[in-house]
C-alpha positions as CSV (number, residue, x, y, z in Angstrom):
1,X,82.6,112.8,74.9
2,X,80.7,113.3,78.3
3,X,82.8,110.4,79.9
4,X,86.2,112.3,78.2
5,X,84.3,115.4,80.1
6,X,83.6,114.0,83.5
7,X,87.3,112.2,83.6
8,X,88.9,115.7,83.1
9,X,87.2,117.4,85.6
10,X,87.4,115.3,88.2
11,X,91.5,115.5,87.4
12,X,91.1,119.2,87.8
13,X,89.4,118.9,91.2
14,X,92.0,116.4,92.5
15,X,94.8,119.5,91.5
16,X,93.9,121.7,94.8
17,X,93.7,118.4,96.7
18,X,97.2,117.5,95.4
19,X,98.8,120.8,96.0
20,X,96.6,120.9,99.7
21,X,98.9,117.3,100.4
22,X,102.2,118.3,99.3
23,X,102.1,121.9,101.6
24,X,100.7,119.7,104.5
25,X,103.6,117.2,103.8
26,X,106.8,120.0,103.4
27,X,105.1,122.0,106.5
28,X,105.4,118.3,108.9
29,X,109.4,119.3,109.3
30,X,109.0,123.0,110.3
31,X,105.4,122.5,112.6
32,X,108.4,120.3,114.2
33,X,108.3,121.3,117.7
34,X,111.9,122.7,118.2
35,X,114.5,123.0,116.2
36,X,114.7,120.5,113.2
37,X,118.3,120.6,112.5
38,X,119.1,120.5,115.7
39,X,116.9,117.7,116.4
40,X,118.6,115.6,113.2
41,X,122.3,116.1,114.4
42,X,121.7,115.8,118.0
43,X,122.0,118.3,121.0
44,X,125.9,118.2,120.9
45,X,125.9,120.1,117.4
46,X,128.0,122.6,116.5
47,X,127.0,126.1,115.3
48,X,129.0,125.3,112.2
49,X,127.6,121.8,111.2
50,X,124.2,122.7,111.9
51,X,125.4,125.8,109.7
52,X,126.4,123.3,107.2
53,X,123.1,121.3,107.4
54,X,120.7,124.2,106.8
55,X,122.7,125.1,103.8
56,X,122.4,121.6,102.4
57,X,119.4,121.3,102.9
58,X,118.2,124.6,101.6
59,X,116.7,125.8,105.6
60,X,118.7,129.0,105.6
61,X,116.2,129.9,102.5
62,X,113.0,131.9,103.3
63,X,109.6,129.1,103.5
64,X,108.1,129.8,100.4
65,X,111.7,129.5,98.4
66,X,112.2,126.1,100.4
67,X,108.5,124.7,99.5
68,X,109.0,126.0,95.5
69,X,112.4,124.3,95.3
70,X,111.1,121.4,97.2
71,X,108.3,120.8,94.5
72,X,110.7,121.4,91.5
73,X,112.9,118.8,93.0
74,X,109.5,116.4,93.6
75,X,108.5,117.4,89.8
76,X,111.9,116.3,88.9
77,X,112.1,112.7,91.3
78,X,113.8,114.2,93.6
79,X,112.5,113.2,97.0
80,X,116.0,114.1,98.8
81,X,118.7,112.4,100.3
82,X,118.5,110.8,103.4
83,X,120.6,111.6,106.5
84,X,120.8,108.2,107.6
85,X,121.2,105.9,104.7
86,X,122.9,108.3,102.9
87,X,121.3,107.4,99.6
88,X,118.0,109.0,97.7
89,X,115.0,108.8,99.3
90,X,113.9,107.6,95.7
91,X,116.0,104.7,95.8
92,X,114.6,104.0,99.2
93,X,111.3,104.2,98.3
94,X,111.7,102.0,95.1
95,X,113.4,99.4,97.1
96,X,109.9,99.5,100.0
97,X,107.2,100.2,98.0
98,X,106.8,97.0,96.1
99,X,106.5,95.4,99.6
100,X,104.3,97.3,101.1
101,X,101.7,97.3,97.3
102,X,102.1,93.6,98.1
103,X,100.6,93.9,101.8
104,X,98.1,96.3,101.2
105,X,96.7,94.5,98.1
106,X,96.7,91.6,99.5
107,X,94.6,92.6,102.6
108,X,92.4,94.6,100.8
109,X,91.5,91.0,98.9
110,X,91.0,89.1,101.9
111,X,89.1,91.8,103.5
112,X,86.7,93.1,100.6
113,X,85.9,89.2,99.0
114,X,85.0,88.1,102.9
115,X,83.4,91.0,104.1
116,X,81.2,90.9,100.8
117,X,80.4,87.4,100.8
118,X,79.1,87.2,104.4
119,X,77.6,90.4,104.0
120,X,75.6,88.8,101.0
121,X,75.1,85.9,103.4
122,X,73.6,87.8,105.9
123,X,71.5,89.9,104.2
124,X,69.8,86.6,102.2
125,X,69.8,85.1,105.3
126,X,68.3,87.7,107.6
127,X,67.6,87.3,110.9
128,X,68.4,83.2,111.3
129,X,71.6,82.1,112.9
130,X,73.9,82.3,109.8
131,X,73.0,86.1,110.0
132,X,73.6,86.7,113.7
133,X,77.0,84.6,113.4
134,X,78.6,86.6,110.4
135,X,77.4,89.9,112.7
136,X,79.4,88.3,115.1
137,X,82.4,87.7,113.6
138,X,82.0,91.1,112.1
139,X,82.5,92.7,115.7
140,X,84.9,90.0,116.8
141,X,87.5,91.0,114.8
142,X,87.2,94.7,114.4
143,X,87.4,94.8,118.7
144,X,90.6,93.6,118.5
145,X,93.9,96.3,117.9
146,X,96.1,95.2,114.5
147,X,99.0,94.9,116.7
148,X,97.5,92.5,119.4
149,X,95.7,90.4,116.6
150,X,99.2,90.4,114.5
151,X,101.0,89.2,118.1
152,X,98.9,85.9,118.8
153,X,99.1,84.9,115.0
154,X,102.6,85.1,115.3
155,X,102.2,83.2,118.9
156,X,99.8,80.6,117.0
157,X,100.8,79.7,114.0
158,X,104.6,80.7,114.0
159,X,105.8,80.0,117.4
160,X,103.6,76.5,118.5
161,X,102.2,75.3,115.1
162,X,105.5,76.3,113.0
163,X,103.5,76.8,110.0
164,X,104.3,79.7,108.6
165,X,107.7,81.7,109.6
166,X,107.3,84.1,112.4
167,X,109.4,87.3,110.8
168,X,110.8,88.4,107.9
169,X,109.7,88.3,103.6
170,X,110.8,84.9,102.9
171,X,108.2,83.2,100.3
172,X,105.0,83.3,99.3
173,X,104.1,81.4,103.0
174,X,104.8,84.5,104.8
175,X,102.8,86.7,103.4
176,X,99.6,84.6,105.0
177,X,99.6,85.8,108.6
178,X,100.2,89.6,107.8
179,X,97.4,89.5,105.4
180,X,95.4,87.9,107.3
181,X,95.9,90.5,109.9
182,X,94.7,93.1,107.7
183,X,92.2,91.7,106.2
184,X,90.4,90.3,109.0
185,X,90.7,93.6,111.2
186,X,88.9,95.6,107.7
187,X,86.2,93.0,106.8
188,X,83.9,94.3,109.3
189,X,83.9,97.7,107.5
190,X,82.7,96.0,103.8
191,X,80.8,93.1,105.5
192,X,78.1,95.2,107.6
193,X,77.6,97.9,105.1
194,X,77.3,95.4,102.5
195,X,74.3,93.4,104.4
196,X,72.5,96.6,104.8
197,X,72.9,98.1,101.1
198,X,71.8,94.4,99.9
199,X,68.5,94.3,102.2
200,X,67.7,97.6,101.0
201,X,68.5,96.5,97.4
202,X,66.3,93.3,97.4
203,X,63.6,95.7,98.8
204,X,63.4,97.4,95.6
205,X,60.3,97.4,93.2
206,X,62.2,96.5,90.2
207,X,64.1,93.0,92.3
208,X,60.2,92.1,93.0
209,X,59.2,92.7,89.8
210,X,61.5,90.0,88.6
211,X,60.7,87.9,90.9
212,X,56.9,88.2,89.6
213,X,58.2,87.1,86.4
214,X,59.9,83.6,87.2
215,X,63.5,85.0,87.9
216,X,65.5,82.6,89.8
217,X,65.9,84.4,93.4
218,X,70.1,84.0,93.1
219,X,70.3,85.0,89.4
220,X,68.1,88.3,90.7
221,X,70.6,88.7,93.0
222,X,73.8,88.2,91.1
223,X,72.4,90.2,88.1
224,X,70.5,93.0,89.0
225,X,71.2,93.4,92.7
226,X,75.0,93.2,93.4
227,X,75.2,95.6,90.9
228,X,73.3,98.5,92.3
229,X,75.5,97.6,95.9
230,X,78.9,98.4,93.7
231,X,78.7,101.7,93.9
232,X,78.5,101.9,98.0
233,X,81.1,99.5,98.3
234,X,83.8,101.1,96.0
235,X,83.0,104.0,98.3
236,X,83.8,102.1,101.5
237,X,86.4,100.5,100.0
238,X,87.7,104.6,99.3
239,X,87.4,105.5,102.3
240,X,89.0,103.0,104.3
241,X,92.4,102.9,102.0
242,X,94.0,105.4,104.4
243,X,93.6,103.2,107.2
244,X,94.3,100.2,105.5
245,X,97.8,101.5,104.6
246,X,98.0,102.9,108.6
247,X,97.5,99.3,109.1
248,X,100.0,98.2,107.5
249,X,102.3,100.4,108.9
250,X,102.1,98.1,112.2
251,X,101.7,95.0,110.5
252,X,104.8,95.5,109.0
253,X,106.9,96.3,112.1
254,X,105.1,93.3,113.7
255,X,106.2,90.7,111.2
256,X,110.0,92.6,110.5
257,X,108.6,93.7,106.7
258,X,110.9,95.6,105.2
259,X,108.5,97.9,103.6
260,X,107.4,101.3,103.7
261,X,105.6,101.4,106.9
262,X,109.4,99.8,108.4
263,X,111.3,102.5,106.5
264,X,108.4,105.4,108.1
265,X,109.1,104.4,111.4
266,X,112.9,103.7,111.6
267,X,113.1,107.3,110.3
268,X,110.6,108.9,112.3
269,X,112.9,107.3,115.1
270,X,116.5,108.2,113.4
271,X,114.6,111.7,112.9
272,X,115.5,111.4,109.2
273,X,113.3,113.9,108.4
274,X,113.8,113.9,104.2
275,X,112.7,110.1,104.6
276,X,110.3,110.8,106.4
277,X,108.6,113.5,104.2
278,X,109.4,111.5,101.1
279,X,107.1,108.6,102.6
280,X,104.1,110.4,103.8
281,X,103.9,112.0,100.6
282,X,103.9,109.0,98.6
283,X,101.8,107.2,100.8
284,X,99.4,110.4,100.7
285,X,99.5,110.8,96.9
286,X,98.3,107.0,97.0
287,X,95.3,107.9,98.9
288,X,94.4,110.9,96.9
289,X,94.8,108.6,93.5
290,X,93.0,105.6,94.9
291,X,90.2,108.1,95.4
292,X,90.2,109.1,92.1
293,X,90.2,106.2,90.8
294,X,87.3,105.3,92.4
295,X,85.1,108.3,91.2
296,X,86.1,107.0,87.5
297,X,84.9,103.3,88.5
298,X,81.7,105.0,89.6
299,X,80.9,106.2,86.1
300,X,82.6,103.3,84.6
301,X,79.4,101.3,86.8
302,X,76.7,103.8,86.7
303,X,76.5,105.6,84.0
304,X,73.9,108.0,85.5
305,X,77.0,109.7,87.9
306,X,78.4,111.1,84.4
307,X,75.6,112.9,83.7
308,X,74.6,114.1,87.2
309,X,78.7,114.9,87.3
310,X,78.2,117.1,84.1
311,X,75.5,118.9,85.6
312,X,77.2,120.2,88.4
């Protein structure tokens, strides 16, 4: 009953955050600098198409009837049509988002098994080489921008090596290099934290005490230690999903993936603006329910956050 308690009101708290998105979302288009309907048909408009437009598109409505019908229509799947494909922004974002689940998945892998294993490393190895080099590599990578890194894979292993195709979603093969890209730019941000909530962790009374009693140093630290550092790093792992998907945003335009982050930025620049509020929404959504879900693996790990998260 208290876990049935704590999962409900953590779904009533994410209700404000939910409604806090889709107002900043429907309010991109009209904070527009300028005129939005003159910006989508172009500065040799006429009075009657832009007319025409506004009507369509429900403009010529006061702001709150525009945001109200707006978030019927979203209620309904209706995310709008788009000015430039001509076709539901549904249909576009069904067709993209598979692709970009795929990227983002797949560099959050890379990037959270790497970072936590040399993390781990580090920490049992403090202060010898094997520490200073995973510290090293830590900063290495996360110094250099996704696009630059994404550009001399390509130039590496595409171009000279020819081991992997340089562009496009053509097999399983090309999926290596843009994940790679992402993964290697984020382990920084799980490998660092991960060394310093371990040290702190094998510091603990109750990891000495086992090792008082005969417990083998790695089964100490596979049973009783990496569990305590979950909870830190599902946090991290939280917080750094928004970047991870801004990430891929670049990666994808990079290595010509045809997935969301393609789709956001061809319509930022063909100022479909119904695309593009049908994609930051989504993408924002993600971020909010990716959050929750990580306050319910909390309680799912510790038990002791459902209680403290009763009390409040």
């Amino acid at each position: 009953m208290k876990k049935w308690r704590y999962v409900i009101k953590r779904l009533i708290r994410t209700i404000p955050i939910v409604i806090g998105v889709t107002l900043v979302t429907f309010l991109i288009l009209h904070l527009t600098p300028g005129d939005p309907v003159r910006i989508m048909l172009g500065p040799y408009a006429t009075a009657e198409n832009m007319a025409a437009l506004r009507a369509q598109y429900g403009l010529d409505q006061p702001l709150p009837m525009q945001y109200m019908t707006w978030i019927a229509n979203i209620t309904r799947g209706d995310l709008g049509t788009s000015i430039r494909y001509n076709r539901p922004v549904t249909e576009l974002v069904k067709d993209r988002i598979g692709i970009t689940l795929t990227l983002t998945l797949s560099g959050l892998f890379i990037s959270v098994t790497l970072g936590s294993l040399l993390g781990i490393l580090a920490a049992l190895k403090q202060n010898s080489w094997v520490d200073y080099l995973c510290t090293f590599q830590a900063m290495f990578w996360i110094s250099i921008p996704g696009f630059w890194l994404a550009i001399i894979f390509l130039y590496i292993f595409g171009l000279q090596l020819r081991w992997v195709p340089i562009a496009g979603l053509t097999g399983f093969v090309s999926i290596i290099l843009p994940a790679l890209t992402i993964g290697l730019q984020e382990e920084a941000w799980f490998a660092r934290p991960m060394r310093a909530e371990m040290l702190g962790v094998l510091n603990e009374g109750y990891i000495k005490a086992a090792r008082a009693k005969g417990v083998r140093y790695y089964k100490v630290v596979g049973k009783h230690a990496l569990r305590n550092v979950m909870v830190p790093m599902i946090t991290m792992l939280a917080l750094r999903l928004p970047w991870v998907i801004a990430g891929s945003v670049v990666v994808e335009v990079v290595f010509a993936w045809g997935g969301m982050g393609s789709l956001l930025v061809n319509s930022v620049l063909a100022r479909d603006y119904p695309v593009v509020q049908g994609a930051l929404l989504i993408i924002a959504l993600s971020v909010v329910a990716a959050n929750l879900l990580a306050d319910l693996v909390y309680s799912l790990i510790d038990p002791r956050i459902r209680v403290e998260g009763g009390k409040k």
